[in-house]
N, C-alpha and C positions, 0 to 999 in steps of 0.2 A: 775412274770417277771423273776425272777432268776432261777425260776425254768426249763423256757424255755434257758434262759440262759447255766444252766448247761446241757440241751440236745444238745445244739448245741454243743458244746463242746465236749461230746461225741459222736453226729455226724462225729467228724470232724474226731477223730481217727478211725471211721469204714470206712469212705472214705479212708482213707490212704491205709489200709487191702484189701478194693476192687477195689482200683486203680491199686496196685502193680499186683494181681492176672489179670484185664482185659489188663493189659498191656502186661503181657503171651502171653494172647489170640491173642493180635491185632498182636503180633511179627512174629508169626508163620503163623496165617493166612496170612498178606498182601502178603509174600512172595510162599504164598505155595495154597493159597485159600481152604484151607481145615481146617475143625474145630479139634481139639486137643482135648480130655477129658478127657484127663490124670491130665493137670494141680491142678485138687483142692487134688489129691490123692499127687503130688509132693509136694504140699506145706502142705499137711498132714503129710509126712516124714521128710521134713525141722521144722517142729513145735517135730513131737517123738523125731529128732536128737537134737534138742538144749536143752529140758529136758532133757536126757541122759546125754549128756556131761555137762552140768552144776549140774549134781548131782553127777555125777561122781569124775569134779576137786573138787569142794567143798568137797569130800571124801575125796581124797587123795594128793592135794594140799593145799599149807598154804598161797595161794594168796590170794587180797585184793578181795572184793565181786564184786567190775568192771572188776579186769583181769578176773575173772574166765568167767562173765556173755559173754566180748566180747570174748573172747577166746571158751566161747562153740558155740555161733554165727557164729564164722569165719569159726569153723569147722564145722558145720550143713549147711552153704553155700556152703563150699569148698564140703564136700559131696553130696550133692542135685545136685550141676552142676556138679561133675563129673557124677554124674547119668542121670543127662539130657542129657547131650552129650553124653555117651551109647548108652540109646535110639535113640538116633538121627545116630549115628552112626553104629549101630545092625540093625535096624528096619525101623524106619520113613522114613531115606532119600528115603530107595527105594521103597517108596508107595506114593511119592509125585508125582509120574506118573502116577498113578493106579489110578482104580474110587475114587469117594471122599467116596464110601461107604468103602473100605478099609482102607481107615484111622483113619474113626470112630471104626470100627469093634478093629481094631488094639489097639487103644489109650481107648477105653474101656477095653478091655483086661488087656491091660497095669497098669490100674488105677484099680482093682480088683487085679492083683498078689501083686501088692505096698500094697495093703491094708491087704491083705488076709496075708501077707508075717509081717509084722508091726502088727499086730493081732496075729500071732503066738510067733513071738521074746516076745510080752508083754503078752502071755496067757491070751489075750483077756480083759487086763486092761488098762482103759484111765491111764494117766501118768499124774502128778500132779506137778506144781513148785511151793513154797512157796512163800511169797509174796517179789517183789524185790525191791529197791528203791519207794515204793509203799505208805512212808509219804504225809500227802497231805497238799497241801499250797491253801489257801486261796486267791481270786483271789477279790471276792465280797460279799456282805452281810454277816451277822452275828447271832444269834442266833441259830434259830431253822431250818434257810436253810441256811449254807455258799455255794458260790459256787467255788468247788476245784479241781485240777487237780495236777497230781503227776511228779515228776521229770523222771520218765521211759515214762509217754507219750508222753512229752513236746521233750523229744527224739525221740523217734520212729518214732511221728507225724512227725519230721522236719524232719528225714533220709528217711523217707517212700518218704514224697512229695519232695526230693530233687532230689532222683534217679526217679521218674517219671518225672521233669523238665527236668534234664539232660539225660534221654532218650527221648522226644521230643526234648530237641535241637540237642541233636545225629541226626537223623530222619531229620531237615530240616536245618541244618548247617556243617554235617562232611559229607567225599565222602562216606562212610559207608552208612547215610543216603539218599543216590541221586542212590545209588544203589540199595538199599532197596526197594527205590518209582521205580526206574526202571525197577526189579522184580516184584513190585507189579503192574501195568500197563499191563504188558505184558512178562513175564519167557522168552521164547524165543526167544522174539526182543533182552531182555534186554545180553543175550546168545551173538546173533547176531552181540551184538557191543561191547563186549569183557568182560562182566562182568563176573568174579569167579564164575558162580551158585551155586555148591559144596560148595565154602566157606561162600556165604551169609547165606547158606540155613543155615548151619552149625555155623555160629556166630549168626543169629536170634533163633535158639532153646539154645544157649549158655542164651543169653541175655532173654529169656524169664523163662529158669529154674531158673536164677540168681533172678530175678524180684519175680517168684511166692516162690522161696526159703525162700525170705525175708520177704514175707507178711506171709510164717508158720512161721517162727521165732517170728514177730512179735505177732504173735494169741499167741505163746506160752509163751511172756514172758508179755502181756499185761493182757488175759484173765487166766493164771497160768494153762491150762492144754489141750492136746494133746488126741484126740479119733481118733480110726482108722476107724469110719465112718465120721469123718467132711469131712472129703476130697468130697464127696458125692453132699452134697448141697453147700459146696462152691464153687461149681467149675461150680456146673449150672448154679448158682449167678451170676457169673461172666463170663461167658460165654452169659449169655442173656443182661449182661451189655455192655460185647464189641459189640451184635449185633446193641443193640441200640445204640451206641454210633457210627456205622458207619462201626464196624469191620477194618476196615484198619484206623481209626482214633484214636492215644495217646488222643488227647483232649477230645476227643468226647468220648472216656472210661471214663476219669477225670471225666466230666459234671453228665454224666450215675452213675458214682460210689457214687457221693455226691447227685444223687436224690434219688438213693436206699437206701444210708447212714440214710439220715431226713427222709425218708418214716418209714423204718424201727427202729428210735431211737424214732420216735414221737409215732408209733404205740404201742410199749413197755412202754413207760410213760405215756399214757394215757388207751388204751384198754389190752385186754388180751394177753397177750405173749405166749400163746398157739397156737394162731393162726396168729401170727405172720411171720413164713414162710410162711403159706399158704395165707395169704393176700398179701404176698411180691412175689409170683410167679404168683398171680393171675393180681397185678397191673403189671407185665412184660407182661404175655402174652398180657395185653389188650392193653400196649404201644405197643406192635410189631402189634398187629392187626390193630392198627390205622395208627399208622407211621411204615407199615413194612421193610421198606427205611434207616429205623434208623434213627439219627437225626442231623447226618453233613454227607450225602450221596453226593456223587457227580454226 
């Protein structure tokens, strides 16, 4: 029983990780109806950047091991969205009119130079962070299985699910979000009766680089290291999770993100981890095949 115990536990942090990433997804699509694939490559850059800068002040600063950690954070955020909004600004916006195969074409592209570029700067080495606040405290039992959780997740976990709460209540209690659903409804009704299109468009890919930014940050300072292929399979991940979940639905990513979490934390604890993506893409396709609707559709 504890042992299930301590799975769910680390469930609950991979939910975090794949909330914040399907939360990208759902931001972009509702208002643009088009899928994004760039995402898992951005928050592959958000996870190199925060290793970087926290190996770097730790060099050459004499700060405490928390300024340095939120300090290389802020700035592997502050950098990732200014790079999203680039993109969005260079590129995206004016393919939000074009077929929907341009956008994949595009954001594919997009998500190979990210990679291919973050591959080079590192001569093709993952990047490594040492272990951070990483002591573990005892939560239950004793002996031969405690079960424990460390002062960096009990973090994360609460900033990851804070900011997906507070973008849900964004979404159905600020004018931002009435916009947003107004856009998402219908782009040029919502045009029609005076809504900014240019600047939704334009604070929904703000708000979803910020979002997937945070989820690489997080891979980087939870699981301690940064490849410039993760971007790859997490971004599929999660991208089959916003379908399931509704694609224009925060919640329904949420729900999506905590069944793939236990799917995936259970299968690792009990069966082979080898094939643990491939069972984890294989129970996606079979939920889009049954419920291809996804599963708060309206």
């Amino acid at each position: 029983m504890l042992y299930v115990f301590q799975q769910l536990l680390n469930a609950v942090q991979v939910t975090a990780i794949y909330a914040l990433l399907s939360a990208a997804f759902v931001l972009f699509y509702g208002v643009t109806n088009r899928i994004n694939l760039a995402f898992g490559a951005i928050a592959m850059w958000a996870a190199y950047v925060t290793i970087m800068m926290i190996s770097l002040l730790e060099g050459v600063t004499f700060w405490p091991l928390l300024a340095v950690v939120l300090a290389g954070v802020v700035i592997a955020l502050a950098n990732t969205t200014l790079l999203g909004f680039s993109l969005h600004h260079l590129a995206l916006r004016r393919l939000v009119a074009r077929p929907v195969q341009a956008m994949l074409i595009a954001t594919i592209a997009i998500a190979i130079v990210l990679e291919e570029t973050m591959r080079l700067i590192n001569n093709s080495r993952e990047l490594w962070l040492r272990p951070i606040f990483a002591d573990p405290v005892s939560l239950a039992g004793a002996g031969e299985f405690p079960v424990q959780i460390t002062a960096l997740q009990i973090v994360a976990v609460t900033v990851a699910f804070a900011v997906v709460v507070m973008l849900i209540l964004l979404m159905k209690r600020h004018r931002f979000g009435v916009y947003w659903r107004a856009c998402a409804e219908d782009l040029h009704m919502a045009a029609l009766c005076g809504a900014n299109i240019p600047l939704i468009l334009a604070a929904s890919f703000v708000l979803a680089s910020l979002a997937a930014a945070l989820g690489g940050s997080l891979i980087a300072l939870l699981y301690g290291s940064a490849s410039f292929v993760m971007g790859t399979v997490i971004g599929l991940k999660t991208m089959f999770i916003a379908v399931i979940g509704g694609l224009r639905s925060l919640t329904g990513a949420l729900i999506a993100s905590a069944a793939l979490a236990l799917f995936e934390t259970f299968w690792s604890a009990y069966l082979d981890l080898a094939y643990r993506d491939v069972a984890a893409f294989c129970a996606l396709t079979l939920v889009l095949v049954l419920k291809p609707e996804g599963l708060r559709a309206r």
